[in-house]
mmCIF entry with sequence, helices, sheets and N, C-alpha, C, O atoms, coordinates in Angstrom:
data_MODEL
# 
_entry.id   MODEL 
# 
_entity.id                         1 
_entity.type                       polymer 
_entity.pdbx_number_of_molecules   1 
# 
_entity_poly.entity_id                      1 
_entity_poly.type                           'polypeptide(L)' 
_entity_poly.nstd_linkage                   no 
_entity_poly.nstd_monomer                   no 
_entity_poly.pdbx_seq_one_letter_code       
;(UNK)(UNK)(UNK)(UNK)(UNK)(UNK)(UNK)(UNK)(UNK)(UNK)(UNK)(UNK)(UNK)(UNK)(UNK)(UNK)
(UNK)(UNK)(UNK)(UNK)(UNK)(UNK)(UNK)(UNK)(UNK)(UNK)(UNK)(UNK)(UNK)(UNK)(UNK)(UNK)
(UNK)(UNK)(UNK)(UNK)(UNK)(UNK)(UNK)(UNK)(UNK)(UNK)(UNK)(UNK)(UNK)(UNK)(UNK)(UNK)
(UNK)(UNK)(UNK)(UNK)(UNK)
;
_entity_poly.pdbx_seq_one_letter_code_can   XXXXXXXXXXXXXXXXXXXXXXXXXXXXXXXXXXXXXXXXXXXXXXXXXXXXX 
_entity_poly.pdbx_strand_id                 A 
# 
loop_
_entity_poly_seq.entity_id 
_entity_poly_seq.num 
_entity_poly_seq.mon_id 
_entity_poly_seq.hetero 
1 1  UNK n 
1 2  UNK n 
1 3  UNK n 
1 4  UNK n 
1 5  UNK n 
1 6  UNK n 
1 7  UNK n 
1 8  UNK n 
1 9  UNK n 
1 10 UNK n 
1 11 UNK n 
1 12 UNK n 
1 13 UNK n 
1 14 UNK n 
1 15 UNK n 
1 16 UNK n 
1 17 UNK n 
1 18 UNK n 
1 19 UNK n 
1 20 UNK n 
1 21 UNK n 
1 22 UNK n 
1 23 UNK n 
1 24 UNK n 
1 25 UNK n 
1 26 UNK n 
1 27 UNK n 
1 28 UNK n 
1 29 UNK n 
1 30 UNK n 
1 31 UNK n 
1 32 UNK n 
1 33 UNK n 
1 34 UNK n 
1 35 UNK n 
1 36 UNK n 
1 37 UNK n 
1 38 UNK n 
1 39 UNK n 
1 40 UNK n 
1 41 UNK n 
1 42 UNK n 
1 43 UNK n 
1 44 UNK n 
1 45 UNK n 
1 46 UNK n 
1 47 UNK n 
1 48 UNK n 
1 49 UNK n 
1 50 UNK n 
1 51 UNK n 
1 52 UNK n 
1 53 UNK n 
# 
_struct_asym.id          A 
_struct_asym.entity_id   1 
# 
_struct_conf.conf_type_id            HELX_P 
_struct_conf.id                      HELX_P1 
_struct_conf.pdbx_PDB_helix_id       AA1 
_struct_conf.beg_label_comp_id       UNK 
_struct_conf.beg_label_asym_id       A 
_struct_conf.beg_label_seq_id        4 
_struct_conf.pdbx_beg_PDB_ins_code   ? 
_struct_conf.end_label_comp_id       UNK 
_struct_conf.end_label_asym_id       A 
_struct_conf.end_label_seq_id        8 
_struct_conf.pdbx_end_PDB_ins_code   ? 
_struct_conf.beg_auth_comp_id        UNK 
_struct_conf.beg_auth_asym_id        A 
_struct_conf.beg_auth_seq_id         4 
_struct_conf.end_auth_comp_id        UNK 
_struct_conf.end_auth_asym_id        A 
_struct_conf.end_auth_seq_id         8 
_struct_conf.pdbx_PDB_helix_class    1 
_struct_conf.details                 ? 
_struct_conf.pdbx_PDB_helix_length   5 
# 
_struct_conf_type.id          HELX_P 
_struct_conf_type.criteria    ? 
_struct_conf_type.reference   ? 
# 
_struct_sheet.id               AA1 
_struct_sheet.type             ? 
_struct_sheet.number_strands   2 
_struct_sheet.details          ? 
# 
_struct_sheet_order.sheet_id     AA1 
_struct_sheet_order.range_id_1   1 
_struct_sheet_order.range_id_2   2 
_struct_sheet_order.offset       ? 
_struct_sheet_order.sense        anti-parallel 
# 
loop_
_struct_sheet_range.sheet_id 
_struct_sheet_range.id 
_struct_sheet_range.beg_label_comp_id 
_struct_sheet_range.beg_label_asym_id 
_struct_sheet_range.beg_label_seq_id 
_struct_sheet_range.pdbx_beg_PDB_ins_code 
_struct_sheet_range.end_label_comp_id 
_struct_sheet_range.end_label_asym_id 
_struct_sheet_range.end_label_seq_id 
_struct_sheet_range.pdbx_end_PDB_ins_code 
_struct_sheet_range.beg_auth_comp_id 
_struct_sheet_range.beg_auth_asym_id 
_struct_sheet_range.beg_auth_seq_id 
_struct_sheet_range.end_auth_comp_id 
_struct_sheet_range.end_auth_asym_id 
_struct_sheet_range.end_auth_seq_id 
AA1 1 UNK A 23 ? UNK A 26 ? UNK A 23 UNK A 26 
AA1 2 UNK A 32 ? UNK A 36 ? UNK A 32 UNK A 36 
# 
loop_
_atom_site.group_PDB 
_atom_site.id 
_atom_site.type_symbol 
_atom_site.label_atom_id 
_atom_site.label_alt_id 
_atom_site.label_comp_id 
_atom_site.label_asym_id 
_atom_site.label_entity_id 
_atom_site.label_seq_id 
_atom_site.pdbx_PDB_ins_code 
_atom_site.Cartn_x 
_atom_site.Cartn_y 
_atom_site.Cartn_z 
_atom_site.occupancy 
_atom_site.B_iso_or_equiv 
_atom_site.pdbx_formal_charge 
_atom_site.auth_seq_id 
_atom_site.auth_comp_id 
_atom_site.auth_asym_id 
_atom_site.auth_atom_id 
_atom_site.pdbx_PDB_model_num 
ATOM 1   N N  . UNK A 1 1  ? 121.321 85.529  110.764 1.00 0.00 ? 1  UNK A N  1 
ATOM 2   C CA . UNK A 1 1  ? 122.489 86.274  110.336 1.00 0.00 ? 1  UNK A CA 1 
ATOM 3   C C  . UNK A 1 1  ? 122.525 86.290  108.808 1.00 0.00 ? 1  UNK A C  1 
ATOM 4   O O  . UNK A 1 1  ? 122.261 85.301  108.124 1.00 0.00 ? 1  UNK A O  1 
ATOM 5   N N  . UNK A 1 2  ? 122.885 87.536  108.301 1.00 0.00 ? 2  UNK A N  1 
ATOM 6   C CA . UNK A 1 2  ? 123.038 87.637  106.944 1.00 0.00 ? 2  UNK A CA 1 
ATOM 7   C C  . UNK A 1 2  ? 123.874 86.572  106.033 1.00 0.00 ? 2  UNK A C  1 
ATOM 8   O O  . UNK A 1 2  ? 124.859 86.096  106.597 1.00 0.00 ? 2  UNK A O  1 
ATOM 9   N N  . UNK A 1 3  ? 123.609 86.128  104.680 1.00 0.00 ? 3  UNK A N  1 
ATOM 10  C CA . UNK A 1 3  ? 124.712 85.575  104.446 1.00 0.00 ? 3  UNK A CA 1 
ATOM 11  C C  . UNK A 1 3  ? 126.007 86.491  103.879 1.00 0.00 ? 3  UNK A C  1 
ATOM 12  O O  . UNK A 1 3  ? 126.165 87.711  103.819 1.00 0.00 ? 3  UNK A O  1 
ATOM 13  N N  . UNK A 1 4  ? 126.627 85.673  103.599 1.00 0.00 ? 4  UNK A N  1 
ATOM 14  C CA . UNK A 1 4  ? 128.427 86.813  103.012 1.00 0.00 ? 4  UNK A CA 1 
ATOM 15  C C  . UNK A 1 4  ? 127.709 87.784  101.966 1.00 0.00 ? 4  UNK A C  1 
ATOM 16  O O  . UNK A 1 4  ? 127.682 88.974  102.277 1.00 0.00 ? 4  UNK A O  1 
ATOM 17  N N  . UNK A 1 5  ? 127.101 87.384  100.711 1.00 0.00 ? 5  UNK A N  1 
ATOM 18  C CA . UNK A 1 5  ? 126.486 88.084  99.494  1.00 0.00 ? 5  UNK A CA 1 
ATOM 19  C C  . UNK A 1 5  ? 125.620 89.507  100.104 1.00 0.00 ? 5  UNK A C  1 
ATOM 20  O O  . UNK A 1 5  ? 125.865 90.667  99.773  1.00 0.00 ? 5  UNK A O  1 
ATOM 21  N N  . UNK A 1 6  ? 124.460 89.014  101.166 1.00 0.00 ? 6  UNK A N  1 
ATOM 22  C CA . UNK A 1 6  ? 123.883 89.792  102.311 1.00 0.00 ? 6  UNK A CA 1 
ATOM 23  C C  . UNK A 1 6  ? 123.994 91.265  102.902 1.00 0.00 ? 6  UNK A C  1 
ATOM 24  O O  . UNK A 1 6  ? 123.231 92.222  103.031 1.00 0.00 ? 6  UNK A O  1 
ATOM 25  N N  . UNK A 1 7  ? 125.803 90.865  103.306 1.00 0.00 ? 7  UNK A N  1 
ATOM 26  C CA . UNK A 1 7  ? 126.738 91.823  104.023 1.00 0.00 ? 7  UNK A CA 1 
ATOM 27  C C  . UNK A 1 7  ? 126.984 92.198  102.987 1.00 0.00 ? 7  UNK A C  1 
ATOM 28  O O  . UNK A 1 7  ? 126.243 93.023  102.453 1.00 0.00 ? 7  UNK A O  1 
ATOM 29  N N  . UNK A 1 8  ? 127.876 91.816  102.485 1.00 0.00 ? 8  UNK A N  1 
ATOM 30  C CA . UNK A 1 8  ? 128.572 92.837  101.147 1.00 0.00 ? 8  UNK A CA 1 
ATOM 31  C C  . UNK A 1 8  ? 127.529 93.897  100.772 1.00 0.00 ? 8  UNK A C  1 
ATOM 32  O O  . UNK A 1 8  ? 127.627 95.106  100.985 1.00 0.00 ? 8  UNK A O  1 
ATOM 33  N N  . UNK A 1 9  ? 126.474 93.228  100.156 1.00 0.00 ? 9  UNK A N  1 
ATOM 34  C CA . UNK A 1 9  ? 125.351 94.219  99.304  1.00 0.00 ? 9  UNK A CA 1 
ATOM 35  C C  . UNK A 1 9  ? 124.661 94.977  100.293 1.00 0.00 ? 9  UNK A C  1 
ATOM 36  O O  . UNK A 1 9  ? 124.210 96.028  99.839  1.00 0.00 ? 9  UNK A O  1 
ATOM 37  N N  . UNK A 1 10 ? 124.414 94.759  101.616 1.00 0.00 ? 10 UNK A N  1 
ATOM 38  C CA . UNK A 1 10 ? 123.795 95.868  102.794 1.00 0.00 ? 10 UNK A CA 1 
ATOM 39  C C  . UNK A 1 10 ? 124.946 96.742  103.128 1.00 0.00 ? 10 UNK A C  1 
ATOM 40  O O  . UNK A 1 10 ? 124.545 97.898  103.268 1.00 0.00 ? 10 UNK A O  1 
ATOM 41  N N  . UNK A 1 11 ? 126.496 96.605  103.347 1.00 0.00 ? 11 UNK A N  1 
ATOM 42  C CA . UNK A 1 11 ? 127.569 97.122  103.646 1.00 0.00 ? 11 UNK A CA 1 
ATOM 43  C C  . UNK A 1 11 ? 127.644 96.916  105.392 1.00 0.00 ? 11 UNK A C  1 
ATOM 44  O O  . UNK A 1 11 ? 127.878 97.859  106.147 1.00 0.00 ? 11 UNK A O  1 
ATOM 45  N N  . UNK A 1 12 ? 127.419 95.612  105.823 1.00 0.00 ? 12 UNK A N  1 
ATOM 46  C CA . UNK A 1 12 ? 127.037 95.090  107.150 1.00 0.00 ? 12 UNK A CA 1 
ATOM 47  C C  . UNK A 1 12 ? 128.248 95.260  107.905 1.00 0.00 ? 12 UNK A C  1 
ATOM 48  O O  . UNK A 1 12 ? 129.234 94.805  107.326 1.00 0.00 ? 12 UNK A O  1 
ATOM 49  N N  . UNK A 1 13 ? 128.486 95.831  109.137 1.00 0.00 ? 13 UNK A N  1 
ATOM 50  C CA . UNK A 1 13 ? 129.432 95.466  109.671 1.00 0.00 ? 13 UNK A CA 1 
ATOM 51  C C  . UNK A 1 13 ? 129.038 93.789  110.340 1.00 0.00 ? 13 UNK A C  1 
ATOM 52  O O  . UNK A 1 13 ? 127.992 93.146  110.260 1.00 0.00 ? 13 UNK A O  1 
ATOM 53  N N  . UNK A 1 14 ? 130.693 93.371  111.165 1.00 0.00 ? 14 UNK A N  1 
ATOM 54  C CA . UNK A 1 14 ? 130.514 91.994  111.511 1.00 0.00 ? 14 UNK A CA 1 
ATOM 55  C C  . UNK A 1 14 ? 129.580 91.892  112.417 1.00 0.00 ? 14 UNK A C  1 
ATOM 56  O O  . UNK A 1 14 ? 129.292 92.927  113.017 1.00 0.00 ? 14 UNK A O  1 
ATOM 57  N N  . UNK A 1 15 ? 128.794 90.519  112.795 1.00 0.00 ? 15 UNK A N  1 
ATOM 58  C CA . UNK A 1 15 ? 127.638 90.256  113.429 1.00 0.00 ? 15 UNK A CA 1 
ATOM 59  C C  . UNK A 1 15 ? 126.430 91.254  113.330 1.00 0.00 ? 15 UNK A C  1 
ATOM 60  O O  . UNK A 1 15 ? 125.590 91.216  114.229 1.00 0.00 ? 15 UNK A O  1 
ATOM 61  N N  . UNK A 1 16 ? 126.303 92.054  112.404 1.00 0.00 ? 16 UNK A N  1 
ATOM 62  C CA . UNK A 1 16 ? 125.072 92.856  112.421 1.00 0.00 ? 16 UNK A CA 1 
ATOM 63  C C  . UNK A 1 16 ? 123.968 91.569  111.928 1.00 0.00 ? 16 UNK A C  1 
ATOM 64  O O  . UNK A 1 16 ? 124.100 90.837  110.947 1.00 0.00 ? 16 UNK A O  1 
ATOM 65  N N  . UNK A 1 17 ? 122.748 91.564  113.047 1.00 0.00 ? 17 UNK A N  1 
ATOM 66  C CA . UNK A 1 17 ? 121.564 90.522  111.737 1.00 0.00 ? 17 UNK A CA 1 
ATOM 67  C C  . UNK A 1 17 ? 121.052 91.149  111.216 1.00 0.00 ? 17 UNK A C  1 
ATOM 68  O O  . UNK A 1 17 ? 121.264 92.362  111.248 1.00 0.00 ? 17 UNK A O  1 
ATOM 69  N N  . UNK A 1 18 ? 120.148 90.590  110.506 1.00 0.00 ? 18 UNK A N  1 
ATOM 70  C CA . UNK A 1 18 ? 119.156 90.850  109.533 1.00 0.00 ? 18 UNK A CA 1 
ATOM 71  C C  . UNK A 1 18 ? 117.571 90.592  109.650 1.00 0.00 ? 18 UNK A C  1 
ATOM 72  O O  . UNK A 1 18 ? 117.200 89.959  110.639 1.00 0.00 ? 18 UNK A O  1 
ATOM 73  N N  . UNK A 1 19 ? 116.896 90.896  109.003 1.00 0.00 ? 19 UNK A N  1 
ATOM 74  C CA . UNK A 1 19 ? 115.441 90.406  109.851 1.00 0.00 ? 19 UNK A CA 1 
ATOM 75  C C  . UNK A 1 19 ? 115.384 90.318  108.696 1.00 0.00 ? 19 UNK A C  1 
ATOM 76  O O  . UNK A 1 19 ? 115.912 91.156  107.965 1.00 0.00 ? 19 UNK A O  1 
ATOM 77  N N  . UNK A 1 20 ? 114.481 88.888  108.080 1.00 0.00 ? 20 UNK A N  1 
ATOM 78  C CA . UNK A 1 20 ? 113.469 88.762  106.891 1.00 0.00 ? 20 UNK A CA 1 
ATOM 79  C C  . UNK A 1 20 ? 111.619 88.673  106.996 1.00 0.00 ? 20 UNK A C  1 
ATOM 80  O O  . UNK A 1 20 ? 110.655 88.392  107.707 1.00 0.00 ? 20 UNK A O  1 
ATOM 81  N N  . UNK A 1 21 ? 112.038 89.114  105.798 1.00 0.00 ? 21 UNK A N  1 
ATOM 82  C CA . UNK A 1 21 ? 110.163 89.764  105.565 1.00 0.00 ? 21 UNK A CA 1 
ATOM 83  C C  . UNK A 1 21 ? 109.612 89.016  104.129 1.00 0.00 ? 21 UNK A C  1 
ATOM 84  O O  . UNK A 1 21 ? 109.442 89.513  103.016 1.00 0.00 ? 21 UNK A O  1 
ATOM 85  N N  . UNK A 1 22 ? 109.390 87.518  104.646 1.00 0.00 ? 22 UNK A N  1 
ATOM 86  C CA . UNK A 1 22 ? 108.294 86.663  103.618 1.00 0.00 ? 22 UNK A CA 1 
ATOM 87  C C  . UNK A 1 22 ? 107.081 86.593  103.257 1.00 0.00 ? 22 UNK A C  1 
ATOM 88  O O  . UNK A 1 22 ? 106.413 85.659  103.699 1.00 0.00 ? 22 UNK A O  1 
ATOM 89  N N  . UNK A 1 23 ? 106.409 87.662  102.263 1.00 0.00 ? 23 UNK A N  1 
ATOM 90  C CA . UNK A 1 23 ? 104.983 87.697  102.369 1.00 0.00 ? 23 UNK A CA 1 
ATOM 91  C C  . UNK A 1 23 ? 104.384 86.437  100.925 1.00 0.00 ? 23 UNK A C  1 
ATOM 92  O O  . UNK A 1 23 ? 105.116 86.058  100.011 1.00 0.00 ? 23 UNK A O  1 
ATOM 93  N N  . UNK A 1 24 ? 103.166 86.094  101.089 1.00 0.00 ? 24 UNK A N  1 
ATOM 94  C CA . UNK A 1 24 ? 102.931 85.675  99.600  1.00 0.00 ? 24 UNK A CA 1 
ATOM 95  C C  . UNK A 1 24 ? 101.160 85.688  99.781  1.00 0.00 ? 24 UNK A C  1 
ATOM 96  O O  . UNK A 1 24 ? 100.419 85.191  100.629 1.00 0.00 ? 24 UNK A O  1 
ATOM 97  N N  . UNK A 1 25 ? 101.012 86.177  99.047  1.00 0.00 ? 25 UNK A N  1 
ATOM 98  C CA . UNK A 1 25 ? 99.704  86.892  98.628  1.00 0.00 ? 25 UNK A CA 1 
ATOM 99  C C  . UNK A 1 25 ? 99.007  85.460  97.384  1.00 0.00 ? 25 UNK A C  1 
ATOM 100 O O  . UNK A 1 25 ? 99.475  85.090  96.307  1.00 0.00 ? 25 UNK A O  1 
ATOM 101 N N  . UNK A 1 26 ? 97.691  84.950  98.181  1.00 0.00 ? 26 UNK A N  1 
ATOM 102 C CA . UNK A 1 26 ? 96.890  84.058  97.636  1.00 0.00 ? 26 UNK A CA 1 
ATOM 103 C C  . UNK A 1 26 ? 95.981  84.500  97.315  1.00 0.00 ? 26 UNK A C  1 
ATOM 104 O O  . UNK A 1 26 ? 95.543  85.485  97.909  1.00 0.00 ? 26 UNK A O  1 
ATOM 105 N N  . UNK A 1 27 ? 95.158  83.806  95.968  1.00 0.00 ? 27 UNK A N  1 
ATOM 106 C CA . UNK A 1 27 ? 94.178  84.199  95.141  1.00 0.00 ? 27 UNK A CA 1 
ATOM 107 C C  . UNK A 1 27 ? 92.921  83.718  95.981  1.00 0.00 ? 27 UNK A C  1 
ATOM 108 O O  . UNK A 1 27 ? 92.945  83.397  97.169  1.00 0.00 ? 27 UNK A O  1 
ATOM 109 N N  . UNK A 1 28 ? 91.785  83.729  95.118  1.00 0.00 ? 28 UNK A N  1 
ATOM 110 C CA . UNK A 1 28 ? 90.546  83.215  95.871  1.00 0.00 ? 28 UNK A CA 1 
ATOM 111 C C  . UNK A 1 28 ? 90.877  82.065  95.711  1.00 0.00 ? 28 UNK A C  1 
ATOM 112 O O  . UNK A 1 28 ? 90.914  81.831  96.919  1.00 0.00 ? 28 UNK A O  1 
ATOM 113 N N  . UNK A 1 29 ? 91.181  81.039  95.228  1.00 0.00 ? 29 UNK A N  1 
ATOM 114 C CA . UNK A 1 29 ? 91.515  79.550  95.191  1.00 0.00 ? 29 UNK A CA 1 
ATOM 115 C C  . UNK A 1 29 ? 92.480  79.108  95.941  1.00 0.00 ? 29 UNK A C  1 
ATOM 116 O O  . UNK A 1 29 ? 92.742  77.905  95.969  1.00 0.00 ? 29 UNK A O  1 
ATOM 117 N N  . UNK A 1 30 ? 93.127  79.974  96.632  1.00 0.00 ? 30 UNK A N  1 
ATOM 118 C CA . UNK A 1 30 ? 94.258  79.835  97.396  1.00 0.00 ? 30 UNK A CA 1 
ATOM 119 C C  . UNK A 1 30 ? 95.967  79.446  96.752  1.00 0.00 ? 30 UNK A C  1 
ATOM 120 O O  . UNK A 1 30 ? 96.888  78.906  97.365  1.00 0.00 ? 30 UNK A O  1 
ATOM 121 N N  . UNK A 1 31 ? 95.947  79.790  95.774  1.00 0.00 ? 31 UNK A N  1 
ATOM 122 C CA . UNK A 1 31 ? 97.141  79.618  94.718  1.00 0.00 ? 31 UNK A CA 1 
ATOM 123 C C  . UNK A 1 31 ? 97.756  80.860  94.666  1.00 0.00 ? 31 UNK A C  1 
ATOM 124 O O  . UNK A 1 31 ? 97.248  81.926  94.316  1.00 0.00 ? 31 UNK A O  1 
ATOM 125 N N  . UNK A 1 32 ? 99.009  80.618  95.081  1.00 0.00 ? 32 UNK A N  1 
ATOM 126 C CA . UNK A 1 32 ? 100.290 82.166  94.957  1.00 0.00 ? 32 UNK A CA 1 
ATOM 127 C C  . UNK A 1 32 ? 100.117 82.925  93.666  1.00 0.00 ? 32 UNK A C  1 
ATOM 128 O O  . UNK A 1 32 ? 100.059 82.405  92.552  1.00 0.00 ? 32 UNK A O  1 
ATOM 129 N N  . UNK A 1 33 ? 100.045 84.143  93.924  1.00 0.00 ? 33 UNK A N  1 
ATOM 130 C CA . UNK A 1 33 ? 99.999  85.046  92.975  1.00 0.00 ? 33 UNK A CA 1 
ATOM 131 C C  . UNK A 1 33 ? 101.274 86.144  92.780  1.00 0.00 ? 33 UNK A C  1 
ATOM 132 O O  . UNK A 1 33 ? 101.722 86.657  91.755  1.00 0.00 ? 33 UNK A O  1 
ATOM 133 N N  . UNK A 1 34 ? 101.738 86.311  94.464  1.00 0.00 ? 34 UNK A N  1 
ATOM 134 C CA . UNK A 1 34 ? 102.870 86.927  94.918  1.00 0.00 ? 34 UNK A CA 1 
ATOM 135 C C  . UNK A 1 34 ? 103.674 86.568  95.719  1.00 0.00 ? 34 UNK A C  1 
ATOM 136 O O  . UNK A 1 34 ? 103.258 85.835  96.617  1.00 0.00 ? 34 UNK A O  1 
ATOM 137 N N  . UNK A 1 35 ? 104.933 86.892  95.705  1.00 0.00 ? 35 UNK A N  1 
ATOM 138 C CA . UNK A 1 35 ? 105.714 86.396  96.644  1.00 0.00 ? 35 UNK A CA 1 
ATOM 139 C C  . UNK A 1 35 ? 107.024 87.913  97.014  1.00 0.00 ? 35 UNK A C  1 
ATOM 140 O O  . UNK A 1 35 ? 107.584 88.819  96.397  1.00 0.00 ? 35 UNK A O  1 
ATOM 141 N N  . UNK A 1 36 ? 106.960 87.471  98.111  1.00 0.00 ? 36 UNK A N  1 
ATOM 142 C CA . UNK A 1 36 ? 107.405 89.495  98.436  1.00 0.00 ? 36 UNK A CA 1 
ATOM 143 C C  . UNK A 1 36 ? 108.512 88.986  99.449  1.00 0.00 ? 36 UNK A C  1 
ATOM 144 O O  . UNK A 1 36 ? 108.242 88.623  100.594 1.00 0.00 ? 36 UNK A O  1 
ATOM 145 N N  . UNK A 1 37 ? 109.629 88.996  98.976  1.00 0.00 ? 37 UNK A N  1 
ATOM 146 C CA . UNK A 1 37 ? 111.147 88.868  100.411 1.00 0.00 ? 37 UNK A CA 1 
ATOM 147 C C  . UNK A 1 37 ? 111.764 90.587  100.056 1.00 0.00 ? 37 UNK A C  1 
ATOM 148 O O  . UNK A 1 37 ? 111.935 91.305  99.071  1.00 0.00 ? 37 UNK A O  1 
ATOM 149 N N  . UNK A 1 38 ? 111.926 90.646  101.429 1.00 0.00 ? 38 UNK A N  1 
ATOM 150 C CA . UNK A 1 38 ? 112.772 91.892  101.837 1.00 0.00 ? 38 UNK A CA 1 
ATOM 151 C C  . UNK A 1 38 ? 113.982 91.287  102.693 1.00 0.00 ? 38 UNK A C  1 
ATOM 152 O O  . UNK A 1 38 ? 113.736 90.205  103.225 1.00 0.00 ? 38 UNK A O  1 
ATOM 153 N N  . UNK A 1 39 ? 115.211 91.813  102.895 1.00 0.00 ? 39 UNK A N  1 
ATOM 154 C CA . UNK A 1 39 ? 116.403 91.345  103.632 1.00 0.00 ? 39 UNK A CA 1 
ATOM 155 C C  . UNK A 1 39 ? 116.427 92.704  104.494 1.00 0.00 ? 39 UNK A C  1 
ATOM 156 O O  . UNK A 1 39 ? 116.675 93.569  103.654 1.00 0.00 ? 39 UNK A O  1 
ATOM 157 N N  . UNK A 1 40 ? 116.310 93.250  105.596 1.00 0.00 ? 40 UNK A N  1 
ATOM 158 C CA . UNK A 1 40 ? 116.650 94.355  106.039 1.00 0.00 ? 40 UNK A CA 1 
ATOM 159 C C  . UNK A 1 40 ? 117.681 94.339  107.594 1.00 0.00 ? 40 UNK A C  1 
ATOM 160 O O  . UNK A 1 40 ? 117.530 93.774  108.677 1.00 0.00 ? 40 UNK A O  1 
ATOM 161 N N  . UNK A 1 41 ? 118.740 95.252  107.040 1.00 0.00 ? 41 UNK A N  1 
ATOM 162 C CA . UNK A 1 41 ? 119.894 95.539  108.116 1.00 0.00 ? 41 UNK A CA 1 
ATOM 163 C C  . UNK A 1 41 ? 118.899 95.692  109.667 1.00 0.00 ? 41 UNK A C  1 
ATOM 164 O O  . UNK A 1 41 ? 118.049 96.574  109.784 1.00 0.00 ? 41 UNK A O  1 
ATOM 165 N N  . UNK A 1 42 ? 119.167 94.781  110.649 1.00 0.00 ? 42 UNK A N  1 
ATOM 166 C CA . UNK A 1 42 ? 118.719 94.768  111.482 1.00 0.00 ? 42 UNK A CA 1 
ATOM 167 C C  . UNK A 1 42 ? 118.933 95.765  112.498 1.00 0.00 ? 42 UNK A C  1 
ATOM 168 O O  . UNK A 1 42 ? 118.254 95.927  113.512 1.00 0.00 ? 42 UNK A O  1 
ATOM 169 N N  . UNK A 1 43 ? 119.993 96.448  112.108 1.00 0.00 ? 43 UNK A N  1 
ATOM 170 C CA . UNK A 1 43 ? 120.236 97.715  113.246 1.00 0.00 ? 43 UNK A CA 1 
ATOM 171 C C  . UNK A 1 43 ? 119.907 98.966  112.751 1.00 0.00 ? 43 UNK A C  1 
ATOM 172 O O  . UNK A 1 43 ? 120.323 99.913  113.418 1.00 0.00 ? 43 UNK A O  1 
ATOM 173 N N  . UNK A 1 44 ? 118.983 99.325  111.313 1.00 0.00 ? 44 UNK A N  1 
ATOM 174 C CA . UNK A 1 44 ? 118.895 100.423 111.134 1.00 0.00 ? 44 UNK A CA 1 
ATOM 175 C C  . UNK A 1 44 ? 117.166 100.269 110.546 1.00 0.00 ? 44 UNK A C  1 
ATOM 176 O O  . UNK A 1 44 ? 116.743 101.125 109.769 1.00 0.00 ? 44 UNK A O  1 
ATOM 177 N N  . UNK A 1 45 ? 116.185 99.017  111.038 1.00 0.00 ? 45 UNK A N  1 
ATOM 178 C CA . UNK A 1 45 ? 115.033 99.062  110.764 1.00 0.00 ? 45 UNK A CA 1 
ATOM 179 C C  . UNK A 1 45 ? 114.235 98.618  112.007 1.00 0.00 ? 45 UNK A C  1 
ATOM 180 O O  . UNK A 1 45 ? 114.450 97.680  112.775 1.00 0.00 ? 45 UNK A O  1 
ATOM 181 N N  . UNK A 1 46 ? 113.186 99.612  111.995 1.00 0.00 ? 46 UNK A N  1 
ATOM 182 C CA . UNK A 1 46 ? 111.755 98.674  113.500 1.00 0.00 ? 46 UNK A CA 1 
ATOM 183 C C  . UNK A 1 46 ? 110.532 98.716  112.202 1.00 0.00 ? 46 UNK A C  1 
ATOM 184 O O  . UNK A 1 46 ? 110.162 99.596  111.424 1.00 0.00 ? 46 UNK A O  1 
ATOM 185 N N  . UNK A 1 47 ? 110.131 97.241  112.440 1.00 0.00 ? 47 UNK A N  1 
ATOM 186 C CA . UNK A 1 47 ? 108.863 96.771  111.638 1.00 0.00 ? 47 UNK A CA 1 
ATOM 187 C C  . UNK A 1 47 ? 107.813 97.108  112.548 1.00 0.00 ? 47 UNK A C  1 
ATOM 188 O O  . UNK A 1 47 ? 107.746 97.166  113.775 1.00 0.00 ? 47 UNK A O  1 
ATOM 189 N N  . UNK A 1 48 ? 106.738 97.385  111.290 1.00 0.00 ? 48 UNK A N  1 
ATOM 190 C CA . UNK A 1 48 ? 105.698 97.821  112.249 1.00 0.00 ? 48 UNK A CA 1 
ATOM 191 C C  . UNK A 1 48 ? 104.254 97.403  110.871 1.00 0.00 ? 48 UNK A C  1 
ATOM 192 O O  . UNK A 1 48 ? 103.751 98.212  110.091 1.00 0.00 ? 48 UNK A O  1 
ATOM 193 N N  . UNK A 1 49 ? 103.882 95.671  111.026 1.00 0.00 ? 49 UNK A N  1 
ATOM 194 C CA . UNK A 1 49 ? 103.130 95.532  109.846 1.00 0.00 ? 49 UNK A CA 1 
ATOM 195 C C  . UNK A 1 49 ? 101.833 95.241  110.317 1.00 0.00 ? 49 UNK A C  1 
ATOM 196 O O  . UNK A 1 49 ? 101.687 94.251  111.034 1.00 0.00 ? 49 UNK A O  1 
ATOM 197 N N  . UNK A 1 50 ? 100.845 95.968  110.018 1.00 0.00 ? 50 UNK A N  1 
ATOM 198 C CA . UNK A 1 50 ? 99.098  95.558  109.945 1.00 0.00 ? 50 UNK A CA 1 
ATOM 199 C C  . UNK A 1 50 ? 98.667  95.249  108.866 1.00 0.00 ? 50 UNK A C  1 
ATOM 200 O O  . UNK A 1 50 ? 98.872  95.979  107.896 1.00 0.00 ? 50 UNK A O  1 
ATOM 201 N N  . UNK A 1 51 ? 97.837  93.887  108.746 1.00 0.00 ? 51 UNK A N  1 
ATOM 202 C CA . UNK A 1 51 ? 97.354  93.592  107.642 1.00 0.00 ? 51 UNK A CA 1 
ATOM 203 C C  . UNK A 1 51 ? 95.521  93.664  108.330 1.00 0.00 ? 51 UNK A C  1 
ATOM 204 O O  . UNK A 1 51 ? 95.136  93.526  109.491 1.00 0.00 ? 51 UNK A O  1 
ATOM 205 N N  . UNK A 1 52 ? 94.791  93.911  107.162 1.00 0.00 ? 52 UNK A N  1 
ATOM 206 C CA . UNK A 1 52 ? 93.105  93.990  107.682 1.00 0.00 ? 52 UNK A CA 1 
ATOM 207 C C  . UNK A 1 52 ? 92.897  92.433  107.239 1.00 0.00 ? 52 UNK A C  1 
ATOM 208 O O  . UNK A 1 52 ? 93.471  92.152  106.187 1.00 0.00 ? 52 UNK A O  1 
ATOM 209 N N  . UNK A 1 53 ? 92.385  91.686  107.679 1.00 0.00 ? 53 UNK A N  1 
ATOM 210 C CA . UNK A 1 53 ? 91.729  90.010  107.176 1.00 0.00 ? 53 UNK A CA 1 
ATOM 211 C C  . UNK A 1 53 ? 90.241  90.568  106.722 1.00 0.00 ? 53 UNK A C  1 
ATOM 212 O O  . UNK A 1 53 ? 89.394  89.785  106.291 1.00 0.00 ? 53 UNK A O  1 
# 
């Protein structure tokens, strides 16, 4: 569930969730280079992520 800050800034009605999206992108040494959060209104998104290895 979103927090209060969350709702306000998405314009959430009550009990809407949220889905989070934590990516972080490692170097050849394996040390963070990126770090990628998304917060998205759970009733107005379908994820759909492929990554190639």
């Amino acid at each position: 569930m979103p927090t209060a800050e969350e709702a306000r800034a998405l314009h959430l009605g009550p009990a809407t969730p949220v889905g989070r999206l934590l990516r972080t992108t490692l170097d050849q040494n394996d040390l963070p280079v990126e770090v990628y959060q998304v917060i998205l209104p759970g009733d107005r998104h379908v994820l759909l992520y492929e990554v190639e290895a």
